[in-house]
C-alpha positions as a Markdown table, in Angstrom:
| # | Residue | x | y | z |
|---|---|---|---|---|
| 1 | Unk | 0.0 | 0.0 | 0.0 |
| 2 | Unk | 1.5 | 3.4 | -0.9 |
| 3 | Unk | 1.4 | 6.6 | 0.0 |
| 4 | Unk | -2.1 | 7.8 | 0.2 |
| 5 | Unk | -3.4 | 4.8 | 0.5 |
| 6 | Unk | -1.8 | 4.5 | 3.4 |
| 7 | Unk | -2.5 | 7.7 | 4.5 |
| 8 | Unk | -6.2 | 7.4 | 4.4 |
| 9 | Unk | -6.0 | 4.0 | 5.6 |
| 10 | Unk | -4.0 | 5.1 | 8.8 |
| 11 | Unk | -6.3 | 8.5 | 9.0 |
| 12 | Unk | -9.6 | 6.2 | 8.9 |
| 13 | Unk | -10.5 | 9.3 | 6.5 |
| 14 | Unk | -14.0 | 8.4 | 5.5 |
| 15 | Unk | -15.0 | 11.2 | 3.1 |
| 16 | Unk | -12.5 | 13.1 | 0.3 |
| 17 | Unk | -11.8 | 14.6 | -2.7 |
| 18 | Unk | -9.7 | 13.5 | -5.3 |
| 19 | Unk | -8.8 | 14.1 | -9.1 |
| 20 | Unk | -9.4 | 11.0 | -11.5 |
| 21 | Unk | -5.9 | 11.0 | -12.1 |
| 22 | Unk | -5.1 | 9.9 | -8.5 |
| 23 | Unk | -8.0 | 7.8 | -8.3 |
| 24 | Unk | -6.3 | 5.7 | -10.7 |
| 25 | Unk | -3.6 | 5.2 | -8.5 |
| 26 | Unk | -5.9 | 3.1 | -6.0 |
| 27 | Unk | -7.9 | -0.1 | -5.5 |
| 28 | Unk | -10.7 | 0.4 | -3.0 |
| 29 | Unk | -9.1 | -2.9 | -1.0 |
| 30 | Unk | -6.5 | -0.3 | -0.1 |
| 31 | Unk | -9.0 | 2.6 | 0.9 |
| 32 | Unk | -12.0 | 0.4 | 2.4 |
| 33 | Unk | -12.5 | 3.2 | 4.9 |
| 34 | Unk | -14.2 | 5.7 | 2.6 |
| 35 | Unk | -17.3 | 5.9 | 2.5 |
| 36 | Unk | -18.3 | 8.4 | 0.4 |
| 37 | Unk | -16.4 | 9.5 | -2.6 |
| 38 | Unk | -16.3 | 13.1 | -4.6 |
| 39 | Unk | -14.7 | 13.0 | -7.8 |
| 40 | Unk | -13.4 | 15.8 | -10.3 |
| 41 | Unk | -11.2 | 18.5 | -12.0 |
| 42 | Unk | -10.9 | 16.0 | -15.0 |
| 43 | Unk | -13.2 | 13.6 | -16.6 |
| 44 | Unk | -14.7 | 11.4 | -14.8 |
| 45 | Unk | -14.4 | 7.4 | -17.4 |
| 46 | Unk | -16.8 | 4.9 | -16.9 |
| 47 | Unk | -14.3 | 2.6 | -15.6 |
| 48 | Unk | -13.6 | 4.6 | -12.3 |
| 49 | Unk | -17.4 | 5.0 | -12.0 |
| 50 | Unk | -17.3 | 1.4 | -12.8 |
| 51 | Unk | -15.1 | 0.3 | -10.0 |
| 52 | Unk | -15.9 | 2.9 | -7.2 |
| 53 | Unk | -19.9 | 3.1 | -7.3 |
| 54 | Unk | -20.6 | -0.3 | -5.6 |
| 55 | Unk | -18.2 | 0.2 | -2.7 |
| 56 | Unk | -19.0 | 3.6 | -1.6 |
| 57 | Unk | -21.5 | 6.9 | -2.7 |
| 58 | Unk | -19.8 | 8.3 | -5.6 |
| 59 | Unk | -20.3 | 12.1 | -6.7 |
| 60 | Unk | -18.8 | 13.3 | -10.4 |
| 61 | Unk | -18.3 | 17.3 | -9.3 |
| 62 | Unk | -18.3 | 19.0 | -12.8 |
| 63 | Unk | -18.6 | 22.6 | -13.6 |
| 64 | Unk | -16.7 | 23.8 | -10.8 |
| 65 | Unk | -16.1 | 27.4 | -11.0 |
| 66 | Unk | -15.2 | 30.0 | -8.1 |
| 67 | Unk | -18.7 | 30.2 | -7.0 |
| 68 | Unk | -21.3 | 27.7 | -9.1 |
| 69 | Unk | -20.4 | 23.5 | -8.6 |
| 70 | Unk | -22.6 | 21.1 | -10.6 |
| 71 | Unk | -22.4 | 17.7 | -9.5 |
| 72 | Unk | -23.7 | 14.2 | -10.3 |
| 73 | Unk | -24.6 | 11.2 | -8.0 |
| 74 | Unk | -23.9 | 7.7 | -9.3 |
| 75 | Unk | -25.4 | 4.9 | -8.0 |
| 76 | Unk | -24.2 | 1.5 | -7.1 |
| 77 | Unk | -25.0 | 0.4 | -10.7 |
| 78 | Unk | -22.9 | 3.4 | -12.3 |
| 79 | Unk | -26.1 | 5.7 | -13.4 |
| 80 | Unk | -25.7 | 9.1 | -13.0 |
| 81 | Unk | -28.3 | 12.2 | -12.0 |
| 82 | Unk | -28.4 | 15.0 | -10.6 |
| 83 | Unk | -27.2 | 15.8 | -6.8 |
């Protein structure tokens, strides 16, 4: 387990943010802690919705701008709406 794994493994961090980039990074064996997920500042690919959205509540934050956030919650099955 690497570095922020291990971090939010050690932190028993339960709820964070993190850029799909990162994301990649992890397996949620490594992370079981969180619980709930928020995603964004790049695209968000079906694969990561994929593998996160039946372990934990998954949000897709798009549009974010210095005062307006958009944001999509994906169920367990992957399907987005609205939040």
């Amino acid at each position: 387990m690497g570095g922020i794994a291990n971090l939010i493994t050690r932190k028993e961090i339960t709820r964070t943010f993190l850029t799909p980039t990162l994301l990649n990074l992890l397996k949620p064996e490594e992370v079981a802690c969180l619980q709930f997920l928020t995603v964004g500042d790049e695209p968000v690919t079906q694969r990561l919705i994929d593998i996160w959205a039946p372990r934990l509540s998954l949000v897709e934050a798009i549009g974010m701008t210095e005062g307006v956030g958009i944001a999509n919650a994906i169920d367990v099955s992957g399907k987005k709406c609205r939040a």
